[in-house]
Jmol script that loads the backbone (N, CA, C; Angstrom):
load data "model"
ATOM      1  N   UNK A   1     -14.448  -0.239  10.235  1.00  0.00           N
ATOM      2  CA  UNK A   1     -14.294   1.193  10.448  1.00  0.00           C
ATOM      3  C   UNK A   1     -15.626   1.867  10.180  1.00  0.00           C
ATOM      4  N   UNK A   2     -15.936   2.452  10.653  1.00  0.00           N
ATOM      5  CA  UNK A   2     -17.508   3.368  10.756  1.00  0.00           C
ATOM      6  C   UNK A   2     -16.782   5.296  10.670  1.00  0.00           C
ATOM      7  N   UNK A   3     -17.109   5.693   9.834  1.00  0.00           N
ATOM      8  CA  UNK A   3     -17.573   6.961   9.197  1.00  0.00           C
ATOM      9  C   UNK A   3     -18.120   7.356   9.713  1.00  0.00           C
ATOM     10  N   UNK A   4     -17.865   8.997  10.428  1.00  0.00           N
ATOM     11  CA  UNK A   4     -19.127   9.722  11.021  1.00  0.00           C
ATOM     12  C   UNK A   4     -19.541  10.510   9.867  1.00  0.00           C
ATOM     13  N   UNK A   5     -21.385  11.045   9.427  1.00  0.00           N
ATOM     14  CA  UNK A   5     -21.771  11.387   8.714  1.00  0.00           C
ATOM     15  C   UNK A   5     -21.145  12.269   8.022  1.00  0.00           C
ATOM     16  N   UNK A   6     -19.980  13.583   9.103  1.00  0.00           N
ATOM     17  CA  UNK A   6     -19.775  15.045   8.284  1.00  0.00           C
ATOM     18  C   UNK A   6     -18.194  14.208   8.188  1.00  0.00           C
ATOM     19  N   UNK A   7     -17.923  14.260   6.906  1.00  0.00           N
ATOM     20  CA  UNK A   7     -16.380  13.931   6.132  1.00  0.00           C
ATOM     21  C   UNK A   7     -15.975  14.527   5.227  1.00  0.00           C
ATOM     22  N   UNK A   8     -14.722  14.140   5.150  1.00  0.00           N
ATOM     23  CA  UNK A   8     -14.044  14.973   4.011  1.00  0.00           C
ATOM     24  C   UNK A   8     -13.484  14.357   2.456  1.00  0.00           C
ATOM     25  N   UNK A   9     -13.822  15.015   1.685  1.00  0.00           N
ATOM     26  CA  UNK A   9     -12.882  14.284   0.495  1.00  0.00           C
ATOM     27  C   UNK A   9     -11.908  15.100   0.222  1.00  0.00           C
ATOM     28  N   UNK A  10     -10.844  14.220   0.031  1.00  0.00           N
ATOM     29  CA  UNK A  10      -9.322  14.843  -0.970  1.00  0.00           C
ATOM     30  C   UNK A  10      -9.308  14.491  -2.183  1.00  0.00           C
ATOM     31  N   UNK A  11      -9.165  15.276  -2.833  1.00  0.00           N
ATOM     32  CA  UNK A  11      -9.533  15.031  -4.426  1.00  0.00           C
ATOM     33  C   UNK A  11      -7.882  15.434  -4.981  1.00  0.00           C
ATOM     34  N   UNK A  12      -7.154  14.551  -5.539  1.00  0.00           N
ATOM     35  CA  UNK A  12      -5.847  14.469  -6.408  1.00  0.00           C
ATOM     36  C   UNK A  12      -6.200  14.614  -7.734  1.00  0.00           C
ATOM     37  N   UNK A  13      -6.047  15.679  -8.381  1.00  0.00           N
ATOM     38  CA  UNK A  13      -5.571  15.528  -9.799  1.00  0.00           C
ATOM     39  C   UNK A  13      -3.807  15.790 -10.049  1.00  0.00           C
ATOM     40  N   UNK A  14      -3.622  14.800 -10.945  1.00  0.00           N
ATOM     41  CA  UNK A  14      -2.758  14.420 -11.440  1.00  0.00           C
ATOM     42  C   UNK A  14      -2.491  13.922 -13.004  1.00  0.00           C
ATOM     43  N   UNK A  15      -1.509  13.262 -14.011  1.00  0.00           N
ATOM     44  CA  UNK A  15      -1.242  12.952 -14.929  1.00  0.00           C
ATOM     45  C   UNK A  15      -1.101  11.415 -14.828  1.00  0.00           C
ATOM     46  N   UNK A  16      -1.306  10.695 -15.841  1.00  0.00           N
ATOM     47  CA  UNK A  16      -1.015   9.064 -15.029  1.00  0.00           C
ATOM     48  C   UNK A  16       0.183   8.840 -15.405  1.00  0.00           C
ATOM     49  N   UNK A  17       0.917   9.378 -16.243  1.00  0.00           N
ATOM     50  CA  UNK A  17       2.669   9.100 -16.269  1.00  0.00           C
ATOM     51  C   UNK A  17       3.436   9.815 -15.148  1.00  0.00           C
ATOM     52  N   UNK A  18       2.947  10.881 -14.461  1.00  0.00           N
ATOM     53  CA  UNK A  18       3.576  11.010 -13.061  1.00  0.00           C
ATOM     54  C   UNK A  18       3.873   9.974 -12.434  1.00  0.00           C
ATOM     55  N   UNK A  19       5.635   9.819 -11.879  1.00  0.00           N
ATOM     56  CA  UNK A  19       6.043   8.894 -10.861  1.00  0.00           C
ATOM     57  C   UNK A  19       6.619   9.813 -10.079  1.00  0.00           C
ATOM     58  N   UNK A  20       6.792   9.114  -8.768  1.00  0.00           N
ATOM     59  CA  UNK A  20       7.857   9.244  -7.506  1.00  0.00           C
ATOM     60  C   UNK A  20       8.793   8.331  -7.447  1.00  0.00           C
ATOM     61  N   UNK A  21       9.951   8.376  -7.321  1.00  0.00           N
ATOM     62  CA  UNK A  21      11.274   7.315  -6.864  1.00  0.00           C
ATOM     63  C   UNK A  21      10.497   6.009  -7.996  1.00  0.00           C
ATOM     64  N   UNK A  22      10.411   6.603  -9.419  1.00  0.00           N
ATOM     65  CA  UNK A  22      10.716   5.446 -10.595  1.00  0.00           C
ATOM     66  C   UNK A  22       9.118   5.020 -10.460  1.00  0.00           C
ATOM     67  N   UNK A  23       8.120   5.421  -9.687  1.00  0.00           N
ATOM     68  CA  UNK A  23       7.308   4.252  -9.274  1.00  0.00           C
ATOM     69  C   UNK A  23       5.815   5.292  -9.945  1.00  0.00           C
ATOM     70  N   UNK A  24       4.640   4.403 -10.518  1.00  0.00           N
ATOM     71  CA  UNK A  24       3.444   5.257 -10.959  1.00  0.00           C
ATOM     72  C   UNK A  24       3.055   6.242  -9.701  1.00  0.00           C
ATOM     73  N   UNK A  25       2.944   7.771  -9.924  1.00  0.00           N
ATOM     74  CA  UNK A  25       2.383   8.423  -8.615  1.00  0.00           C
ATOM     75  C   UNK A  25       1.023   8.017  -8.037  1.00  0.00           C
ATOM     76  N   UNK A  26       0.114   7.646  -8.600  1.00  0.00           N
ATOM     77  CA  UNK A  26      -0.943   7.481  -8.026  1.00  0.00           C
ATOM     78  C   UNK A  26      -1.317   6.144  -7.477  1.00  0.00           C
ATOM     79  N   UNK A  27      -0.176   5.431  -7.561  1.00  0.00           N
ATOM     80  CA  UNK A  27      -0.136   3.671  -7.308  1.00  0.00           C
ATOM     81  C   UNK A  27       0.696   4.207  -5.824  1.00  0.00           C
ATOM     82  N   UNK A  28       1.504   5.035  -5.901  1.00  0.00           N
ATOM     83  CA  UNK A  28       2.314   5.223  -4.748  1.00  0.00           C
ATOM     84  C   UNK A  28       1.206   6.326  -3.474  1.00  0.00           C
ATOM     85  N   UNK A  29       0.758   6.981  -4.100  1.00  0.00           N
ATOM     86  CA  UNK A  29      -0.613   7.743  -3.173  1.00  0.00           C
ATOM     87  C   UNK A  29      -1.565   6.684  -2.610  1.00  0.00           C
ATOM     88  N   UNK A  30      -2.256   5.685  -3.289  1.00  0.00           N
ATOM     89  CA  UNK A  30      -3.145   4.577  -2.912  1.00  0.00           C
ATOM     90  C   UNK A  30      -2.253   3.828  -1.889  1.00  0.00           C
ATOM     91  N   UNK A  31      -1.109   3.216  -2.094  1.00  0.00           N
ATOM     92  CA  UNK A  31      -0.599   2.725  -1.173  1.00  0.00           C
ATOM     93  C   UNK A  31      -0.209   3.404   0.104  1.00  0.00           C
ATOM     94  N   UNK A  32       0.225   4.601   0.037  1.00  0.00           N
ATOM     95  CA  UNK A  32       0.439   5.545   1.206  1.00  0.00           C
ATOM     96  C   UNK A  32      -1.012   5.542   1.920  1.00  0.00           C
ATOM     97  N   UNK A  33      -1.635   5.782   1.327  1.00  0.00           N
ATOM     98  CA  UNK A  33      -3.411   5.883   1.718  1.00  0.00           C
ATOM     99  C   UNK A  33      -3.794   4.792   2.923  1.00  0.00           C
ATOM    100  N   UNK A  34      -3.833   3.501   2.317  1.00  0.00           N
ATOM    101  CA  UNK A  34      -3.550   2.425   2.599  1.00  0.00           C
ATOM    102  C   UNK A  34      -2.750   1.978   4.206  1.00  0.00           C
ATOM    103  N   UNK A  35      -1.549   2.333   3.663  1.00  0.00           N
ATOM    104  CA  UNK A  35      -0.042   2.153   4.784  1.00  0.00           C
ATOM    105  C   UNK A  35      -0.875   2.577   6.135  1.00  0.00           C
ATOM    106  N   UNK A  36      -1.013   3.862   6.031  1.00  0.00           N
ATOM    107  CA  UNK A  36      -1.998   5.178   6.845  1.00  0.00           C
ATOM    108  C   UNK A  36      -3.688   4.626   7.289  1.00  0.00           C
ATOM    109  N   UNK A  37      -3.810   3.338   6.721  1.00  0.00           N
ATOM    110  CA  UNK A  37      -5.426   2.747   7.751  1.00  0.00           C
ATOM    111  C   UNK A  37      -6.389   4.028   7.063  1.00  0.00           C
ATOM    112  N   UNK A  38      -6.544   4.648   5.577  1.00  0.00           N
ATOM    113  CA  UNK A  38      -7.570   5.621   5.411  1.00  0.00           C
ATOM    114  C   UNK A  38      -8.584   4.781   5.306  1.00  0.00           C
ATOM    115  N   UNK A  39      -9.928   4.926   5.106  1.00  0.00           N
ATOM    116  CA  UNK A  39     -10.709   4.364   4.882  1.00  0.00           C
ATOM    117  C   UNK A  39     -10.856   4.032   3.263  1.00  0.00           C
ATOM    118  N   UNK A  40     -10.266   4.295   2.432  1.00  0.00           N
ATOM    119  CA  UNK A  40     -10.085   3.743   0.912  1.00  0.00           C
ATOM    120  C   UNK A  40      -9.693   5.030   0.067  1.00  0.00           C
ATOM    121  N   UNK A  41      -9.280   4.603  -1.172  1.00  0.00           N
ATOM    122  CA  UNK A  41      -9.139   5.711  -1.884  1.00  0.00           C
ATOM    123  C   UNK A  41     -10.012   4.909  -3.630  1.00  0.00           C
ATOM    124  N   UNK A  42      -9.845   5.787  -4.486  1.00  0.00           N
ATOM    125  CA  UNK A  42     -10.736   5.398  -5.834  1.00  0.00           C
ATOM    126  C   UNK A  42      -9.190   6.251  -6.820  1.00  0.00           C
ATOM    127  N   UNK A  43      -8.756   5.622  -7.878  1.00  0.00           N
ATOM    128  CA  UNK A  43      -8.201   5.796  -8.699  1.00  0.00           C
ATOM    129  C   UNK A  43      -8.966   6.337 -10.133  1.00  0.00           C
ATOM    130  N   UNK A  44      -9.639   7.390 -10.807  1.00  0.00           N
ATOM    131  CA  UNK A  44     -10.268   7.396 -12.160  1.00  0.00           C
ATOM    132  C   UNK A  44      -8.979   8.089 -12.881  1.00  0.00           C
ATOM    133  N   UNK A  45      -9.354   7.449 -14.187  1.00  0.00           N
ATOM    134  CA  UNK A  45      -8.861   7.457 -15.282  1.00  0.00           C
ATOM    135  C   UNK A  45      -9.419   8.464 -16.021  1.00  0.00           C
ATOM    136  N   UNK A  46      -9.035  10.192 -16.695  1.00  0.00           N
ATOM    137  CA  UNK A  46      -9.951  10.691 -17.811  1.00  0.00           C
ATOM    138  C   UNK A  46      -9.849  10.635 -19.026  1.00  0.00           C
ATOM    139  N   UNK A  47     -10.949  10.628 -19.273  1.00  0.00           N
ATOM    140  CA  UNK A  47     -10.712  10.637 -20.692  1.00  0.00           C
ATOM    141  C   UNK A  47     -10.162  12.040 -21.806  1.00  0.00           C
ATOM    142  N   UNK A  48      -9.951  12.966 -21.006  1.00  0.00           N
ATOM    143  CA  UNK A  48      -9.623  14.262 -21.589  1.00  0.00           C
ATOM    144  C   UNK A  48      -9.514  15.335 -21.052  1.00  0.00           C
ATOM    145  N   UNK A  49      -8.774  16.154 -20.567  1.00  0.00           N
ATOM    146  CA  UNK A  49      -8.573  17.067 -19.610  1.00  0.00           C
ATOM    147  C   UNK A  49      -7.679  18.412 -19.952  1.00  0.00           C
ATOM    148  N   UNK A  50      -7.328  19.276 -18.969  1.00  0.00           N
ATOM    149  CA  UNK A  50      -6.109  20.377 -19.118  1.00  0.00           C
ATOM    150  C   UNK A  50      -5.892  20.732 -17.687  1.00  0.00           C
ATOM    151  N   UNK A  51      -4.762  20.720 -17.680  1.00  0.00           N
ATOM    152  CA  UNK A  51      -4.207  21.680 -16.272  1.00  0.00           C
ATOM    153  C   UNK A  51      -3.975  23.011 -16.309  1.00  0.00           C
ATOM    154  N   UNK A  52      -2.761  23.397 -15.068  1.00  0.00           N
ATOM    155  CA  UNK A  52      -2.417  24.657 -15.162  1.00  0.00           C
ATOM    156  C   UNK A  52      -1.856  25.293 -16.162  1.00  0.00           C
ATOM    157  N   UNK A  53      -1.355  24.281 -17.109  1.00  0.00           N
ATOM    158  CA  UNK A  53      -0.223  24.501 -18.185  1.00  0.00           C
ATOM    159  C   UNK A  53      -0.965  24.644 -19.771  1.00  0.00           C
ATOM    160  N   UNK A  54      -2.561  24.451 -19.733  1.00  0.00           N
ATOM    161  CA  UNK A  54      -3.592  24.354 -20.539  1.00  0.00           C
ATOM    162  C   UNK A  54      -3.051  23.762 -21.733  1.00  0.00           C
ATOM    163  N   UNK A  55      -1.791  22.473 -21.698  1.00  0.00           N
ATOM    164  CA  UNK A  55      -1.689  21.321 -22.655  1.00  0.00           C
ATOM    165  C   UNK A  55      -2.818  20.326 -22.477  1.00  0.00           C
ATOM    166  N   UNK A  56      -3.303  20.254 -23.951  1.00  0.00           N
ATOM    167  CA  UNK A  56      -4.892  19.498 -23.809  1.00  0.00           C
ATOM    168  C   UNK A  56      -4.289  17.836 -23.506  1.00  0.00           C
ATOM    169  N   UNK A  57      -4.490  16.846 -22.753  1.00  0.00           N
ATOM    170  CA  UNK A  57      -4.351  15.960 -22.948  1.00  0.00           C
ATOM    171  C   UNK A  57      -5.526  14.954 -23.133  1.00  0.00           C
ATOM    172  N   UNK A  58      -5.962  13.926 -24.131  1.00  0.00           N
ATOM    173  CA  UNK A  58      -6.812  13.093 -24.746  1.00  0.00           C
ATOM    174  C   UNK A  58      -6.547  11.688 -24.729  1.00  0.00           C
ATOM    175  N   UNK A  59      -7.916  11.003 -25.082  1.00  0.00           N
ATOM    176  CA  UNK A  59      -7.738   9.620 -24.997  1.00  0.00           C
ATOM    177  C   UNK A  59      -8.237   9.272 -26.948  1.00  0.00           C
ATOM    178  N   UNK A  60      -8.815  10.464 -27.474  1.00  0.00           N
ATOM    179  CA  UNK A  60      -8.736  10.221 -29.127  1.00  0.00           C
ATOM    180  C   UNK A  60      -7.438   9.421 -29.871  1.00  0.00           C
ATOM    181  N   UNK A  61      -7.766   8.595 -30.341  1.00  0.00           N
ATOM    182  CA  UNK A  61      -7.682   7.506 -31.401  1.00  0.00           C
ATOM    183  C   UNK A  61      -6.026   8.305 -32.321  1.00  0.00           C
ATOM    184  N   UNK A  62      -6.987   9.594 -32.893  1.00  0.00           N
ATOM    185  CA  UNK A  62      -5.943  10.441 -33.605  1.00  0.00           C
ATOM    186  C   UNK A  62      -4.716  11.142 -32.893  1.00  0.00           C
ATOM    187  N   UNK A  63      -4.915  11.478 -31.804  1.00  0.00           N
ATOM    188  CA  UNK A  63      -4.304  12.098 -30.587  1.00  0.00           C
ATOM    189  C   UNK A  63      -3.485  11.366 -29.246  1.00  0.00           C
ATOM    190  N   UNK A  64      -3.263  10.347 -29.707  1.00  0.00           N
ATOM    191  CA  UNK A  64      -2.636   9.292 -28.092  1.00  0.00           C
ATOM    192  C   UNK A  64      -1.840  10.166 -27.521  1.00  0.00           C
ATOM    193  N   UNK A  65      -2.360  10.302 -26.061  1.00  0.00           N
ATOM    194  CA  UNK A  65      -1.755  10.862 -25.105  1.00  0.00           C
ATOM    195  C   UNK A  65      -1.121   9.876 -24.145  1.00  0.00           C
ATOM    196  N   UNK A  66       0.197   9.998 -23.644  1.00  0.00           N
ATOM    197  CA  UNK A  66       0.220   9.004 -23.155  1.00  0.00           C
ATOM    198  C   UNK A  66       0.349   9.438 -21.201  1.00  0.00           C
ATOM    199  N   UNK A  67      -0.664  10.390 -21.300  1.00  0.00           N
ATOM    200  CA  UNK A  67      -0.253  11.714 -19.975  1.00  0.00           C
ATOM    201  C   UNK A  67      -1.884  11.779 -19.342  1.00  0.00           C
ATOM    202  N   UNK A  68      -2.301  10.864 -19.836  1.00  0.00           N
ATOM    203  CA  UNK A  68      -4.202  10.932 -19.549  1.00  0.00           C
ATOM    204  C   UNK A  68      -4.337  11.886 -18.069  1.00  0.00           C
ATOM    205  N   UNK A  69      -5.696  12.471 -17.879  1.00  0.00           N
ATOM    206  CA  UNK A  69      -5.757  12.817 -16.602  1.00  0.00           C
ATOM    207  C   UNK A  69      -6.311  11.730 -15.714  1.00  0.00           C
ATOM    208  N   UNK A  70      -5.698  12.081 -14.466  1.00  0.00           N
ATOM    209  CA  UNK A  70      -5.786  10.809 -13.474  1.00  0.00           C
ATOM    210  C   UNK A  70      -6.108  11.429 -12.550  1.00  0.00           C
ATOM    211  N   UNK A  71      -7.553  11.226 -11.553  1.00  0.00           N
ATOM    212  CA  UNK A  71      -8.164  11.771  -9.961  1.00  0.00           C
ATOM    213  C   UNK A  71      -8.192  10.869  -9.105  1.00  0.00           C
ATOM    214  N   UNK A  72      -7.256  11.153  -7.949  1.00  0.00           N
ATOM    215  CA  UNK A  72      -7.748  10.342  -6.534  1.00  0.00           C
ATOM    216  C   UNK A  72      -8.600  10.489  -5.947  1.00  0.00           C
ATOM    217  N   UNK A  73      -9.742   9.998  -5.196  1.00  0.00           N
ATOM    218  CA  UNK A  73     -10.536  10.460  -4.371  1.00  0.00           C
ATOM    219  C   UNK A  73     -10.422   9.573  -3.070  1.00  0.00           C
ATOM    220  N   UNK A  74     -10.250  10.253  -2.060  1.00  0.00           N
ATOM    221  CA  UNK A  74     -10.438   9.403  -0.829  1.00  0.00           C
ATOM    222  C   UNK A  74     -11.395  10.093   0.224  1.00  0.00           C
ATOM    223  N   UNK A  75     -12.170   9.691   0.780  1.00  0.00           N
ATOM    224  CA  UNK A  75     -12.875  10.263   1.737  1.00  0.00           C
ATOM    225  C   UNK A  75     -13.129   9.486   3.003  1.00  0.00           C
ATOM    226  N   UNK A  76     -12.493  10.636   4.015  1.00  0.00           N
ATOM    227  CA  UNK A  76     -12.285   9.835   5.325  1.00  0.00           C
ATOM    228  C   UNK A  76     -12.764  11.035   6.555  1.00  0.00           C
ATOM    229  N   UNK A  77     -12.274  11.261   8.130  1.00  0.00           N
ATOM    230  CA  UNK A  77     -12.423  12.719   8.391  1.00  0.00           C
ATOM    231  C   UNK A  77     -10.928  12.856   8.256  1.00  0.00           C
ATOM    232  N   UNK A  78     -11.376  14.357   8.425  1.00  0.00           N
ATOM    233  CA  UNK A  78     -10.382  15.388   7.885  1.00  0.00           C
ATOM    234  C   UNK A  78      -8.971  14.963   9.298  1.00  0.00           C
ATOM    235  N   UNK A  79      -9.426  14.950   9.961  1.00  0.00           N
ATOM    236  CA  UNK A  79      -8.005  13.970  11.014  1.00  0.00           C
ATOM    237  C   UNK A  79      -7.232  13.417  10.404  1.00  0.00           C
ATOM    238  N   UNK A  80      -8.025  12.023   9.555  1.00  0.00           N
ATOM    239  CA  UNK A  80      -7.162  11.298   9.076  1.00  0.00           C
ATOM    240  C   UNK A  80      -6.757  11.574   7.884  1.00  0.00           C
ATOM    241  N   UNK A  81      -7.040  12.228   6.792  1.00  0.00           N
ATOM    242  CA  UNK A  81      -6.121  12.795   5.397  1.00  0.00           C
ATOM    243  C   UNK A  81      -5.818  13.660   6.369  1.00  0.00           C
ATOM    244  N   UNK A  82      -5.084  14.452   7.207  1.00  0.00           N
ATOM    245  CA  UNK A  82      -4.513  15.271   7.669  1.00  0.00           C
ATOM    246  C   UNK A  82      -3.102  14.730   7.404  1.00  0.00           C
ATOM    247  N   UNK A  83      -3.247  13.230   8.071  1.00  0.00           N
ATOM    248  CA  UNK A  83      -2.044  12.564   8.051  1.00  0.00           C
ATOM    249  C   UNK A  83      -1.231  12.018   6.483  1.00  0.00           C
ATOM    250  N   UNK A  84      -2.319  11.742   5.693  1.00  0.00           N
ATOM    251  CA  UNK A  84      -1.460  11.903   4.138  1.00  0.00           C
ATOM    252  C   UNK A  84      -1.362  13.547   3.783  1.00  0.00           C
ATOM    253  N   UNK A  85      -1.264  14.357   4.174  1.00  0.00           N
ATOM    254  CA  UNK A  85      -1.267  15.662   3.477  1.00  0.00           C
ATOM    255  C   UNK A  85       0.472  16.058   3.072  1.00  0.00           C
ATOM    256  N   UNK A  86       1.694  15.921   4.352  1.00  0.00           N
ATOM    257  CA  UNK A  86       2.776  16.241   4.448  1.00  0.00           C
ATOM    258  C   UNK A  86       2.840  15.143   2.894  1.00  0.00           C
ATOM    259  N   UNK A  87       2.956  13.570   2.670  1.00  0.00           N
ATOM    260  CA  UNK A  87       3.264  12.944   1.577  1.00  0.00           C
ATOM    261  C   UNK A  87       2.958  13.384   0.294  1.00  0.00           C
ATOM    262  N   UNK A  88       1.795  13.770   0.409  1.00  0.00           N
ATOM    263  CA  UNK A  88       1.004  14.895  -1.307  1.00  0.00           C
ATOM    264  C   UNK A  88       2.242  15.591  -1.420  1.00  0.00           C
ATOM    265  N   UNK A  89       2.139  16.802  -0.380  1.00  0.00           N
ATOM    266  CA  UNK A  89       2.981  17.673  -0.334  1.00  0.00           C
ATOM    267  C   UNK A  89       4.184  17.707  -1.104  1.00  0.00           C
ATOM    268  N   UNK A  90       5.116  16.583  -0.788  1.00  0.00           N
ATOM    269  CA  UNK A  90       6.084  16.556  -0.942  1.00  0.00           C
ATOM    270  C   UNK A  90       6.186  16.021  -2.242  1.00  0.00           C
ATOM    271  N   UNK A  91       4.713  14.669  -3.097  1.00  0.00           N
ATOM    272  CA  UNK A  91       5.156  14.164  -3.972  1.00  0.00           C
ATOM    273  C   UNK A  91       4.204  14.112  -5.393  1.00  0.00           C
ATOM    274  N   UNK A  92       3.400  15.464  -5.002  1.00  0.00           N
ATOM    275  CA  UNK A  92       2.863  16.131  -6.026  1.00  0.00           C
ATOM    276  C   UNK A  92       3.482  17.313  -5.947  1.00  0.00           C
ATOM    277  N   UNK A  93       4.173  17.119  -7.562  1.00  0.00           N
ATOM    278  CA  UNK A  93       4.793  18.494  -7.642  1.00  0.00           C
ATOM    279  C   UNK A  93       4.247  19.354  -8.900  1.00  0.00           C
ATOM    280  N   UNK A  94       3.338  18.388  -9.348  1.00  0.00           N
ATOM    281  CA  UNK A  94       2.206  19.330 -10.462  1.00  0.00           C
ATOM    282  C   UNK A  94       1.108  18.773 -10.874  1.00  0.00           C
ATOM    283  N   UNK A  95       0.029  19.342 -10.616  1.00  0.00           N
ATOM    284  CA  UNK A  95      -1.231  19.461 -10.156  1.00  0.00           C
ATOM    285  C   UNK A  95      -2.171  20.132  -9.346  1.00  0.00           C
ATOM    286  N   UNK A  96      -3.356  19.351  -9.098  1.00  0.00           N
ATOM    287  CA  UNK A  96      -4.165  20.102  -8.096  1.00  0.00           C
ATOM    288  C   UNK A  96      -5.095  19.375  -6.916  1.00  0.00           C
ATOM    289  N   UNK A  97      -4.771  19.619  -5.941  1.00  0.00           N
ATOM    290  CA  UNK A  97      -4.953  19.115  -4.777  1.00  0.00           C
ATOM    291  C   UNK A  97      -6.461  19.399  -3.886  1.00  0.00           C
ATOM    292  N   UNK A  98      -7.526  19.174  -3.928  1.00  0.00           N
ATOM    293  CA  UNK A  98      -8.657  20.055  -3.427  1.00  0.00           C
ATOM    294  C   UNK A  98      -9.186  19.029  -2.077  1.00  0.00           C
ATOM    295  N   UNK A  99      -9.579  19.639  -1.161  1.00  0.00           N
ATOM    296  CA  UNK A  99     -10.611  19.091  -0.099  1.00  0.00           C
ATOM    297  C   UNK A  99     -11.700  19.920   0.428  1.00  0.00           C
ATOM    298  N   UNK A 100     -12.332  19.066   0.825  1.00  0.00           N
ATOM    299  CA  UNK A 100     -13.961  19.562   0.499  1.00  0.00           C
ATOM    300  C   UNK A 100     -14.670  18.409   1.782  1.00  0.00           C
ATOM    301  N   UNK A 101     -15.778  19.557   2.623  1.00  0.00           N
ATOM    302  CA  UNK A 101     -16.341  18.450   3.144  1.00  0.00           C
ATOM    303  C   UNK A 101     -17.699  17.252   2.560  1.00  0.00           C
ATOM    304  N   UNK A 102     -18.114  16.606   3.108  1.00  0.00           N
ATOM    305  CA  UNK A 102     -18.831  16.229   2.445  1.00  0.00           C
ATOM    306  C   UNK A 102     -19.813  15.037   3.456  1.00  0.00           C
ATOM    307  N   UNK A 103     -20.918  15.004   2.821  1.00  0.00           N
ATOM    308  CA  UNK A 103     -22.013  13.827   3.898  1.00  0.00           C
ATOM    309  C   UNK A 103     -21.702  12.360   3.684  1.00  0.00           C
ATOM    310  N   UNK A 104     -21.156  11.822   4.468  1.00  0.00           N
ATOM    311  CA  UNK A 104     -21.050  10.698   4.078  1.00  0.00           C
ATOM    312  C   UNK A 104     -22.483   9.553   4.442  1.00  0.00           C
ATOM    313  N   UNK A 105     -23.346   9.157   3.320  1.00  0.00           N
ATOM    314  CA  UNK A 105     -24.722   8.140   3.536  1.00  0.00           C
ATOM    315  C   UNK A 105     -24.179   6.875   4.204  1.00  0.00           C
ATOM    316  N   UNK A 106     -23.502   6.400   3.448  1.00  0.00           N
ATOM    317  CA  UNK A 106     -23.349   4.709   4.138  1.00  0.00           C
ATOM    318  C   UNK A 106     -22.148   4.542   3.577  1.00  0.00           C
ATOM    319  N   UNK A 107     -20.886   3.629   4.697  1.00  0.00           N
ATOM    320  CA  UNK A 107     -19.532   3.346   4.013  1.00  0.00           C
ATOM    321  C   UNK A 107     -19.764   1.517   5.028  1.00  0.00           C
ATOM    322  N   UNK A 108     -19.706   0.847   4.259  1.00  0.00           N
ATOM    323  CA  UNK A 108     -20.295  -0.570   4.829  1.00  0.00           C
ATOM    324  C   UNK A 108     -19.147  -1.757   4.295  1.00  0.00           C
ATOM    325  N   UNK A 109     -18.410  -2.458   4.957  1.00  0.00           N
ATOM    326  CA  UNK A 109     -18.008  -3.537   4.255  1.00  0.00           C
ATOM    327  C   UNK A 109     -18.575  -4.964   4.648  1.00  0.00           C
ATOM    328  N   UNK A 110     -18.385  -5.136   3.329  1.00  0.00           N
ATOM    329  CA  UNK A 110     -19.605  -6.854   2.782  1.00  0.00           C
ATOM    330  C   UNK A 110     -20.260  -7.678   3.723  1.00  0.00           C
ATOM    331  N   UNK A 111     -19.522  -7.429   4.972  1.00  0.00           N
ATOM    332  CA  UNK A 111     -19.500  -7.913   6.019  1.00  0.00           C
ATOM    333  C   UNK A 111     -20.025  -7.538   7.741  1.00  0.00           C
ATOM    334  N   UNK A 112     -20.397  -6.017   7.169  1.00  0.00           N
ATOM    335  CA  UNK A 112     -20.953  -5.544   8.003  1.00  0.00           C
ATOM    336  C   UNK A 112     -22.732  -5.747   8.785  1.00  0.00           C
ATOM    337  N   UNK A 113     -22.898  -6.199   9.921  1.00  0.00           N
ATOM    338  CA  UNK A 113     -23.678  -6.364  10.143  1.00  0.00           C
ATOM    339  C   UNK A 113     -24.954  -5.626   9.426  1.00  0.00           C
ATOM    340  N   UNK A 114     -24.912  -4.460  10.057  1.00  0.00           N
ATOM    341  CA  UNK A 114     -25.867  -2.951   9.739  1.00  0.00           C
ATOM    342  C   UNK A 114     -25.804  -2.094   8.659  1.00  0.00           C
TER     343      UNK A 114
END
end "model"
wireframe off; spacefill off
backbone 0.3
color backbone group
């Protein structure tokens, strides 16, 4: 798959104890991602965050959270996250959802000639 330079990222924030139908939400977003031929997505883990609800959640020692903040990033064109957008939609029901364009330099697999 080849990337044209002007792309987009979708950026998921989320909680990592969020599920859909019993299942981790952001294990179920990567796979939808996936299902859908995007060109990849990235799962991070934070170490400390707040949402809309400004409950601090932490990865401190003294403080176990067990609600860490969790960001998807996928960047593809905006065509194709067009097509995961209705699934967000429906299975983020708290958080924050952002897209943004962006330059894409080089998206190459191991195997790529060029």
């Amino acid at each position: 798959m080849k990337l044209p330079e002007q792309g987009m990222l979708l950026r998921i924030f989320i909680g990592e104890s969020d599920k859909y139908k019993g299942k981790l939400l952001y294990e179920q977003i990567v796979f939808k991602a996936r299902e859908l031929h995007l060109a990849g997505a990235t799962v991070l883990k934070g170490q400390m965050g707040f949402g809309a609800d400004s409950r601090m959640h932490s990865a401190k020692i003294l403080r176990i959270s067990e609600d860490l903040p969790i960001v998807i990033e996928l960047v593809d064109t905006e065509e194709n996250l067009n097509k995961l957008l209705p699934f967000i939609d429906q299975v983020v029901t708290e958080g924050l959802v952002t897209l943004e364009k962006v330059r894409v330099i080089k998206y190459r697999h191991s195997k790529d000639e060029s």
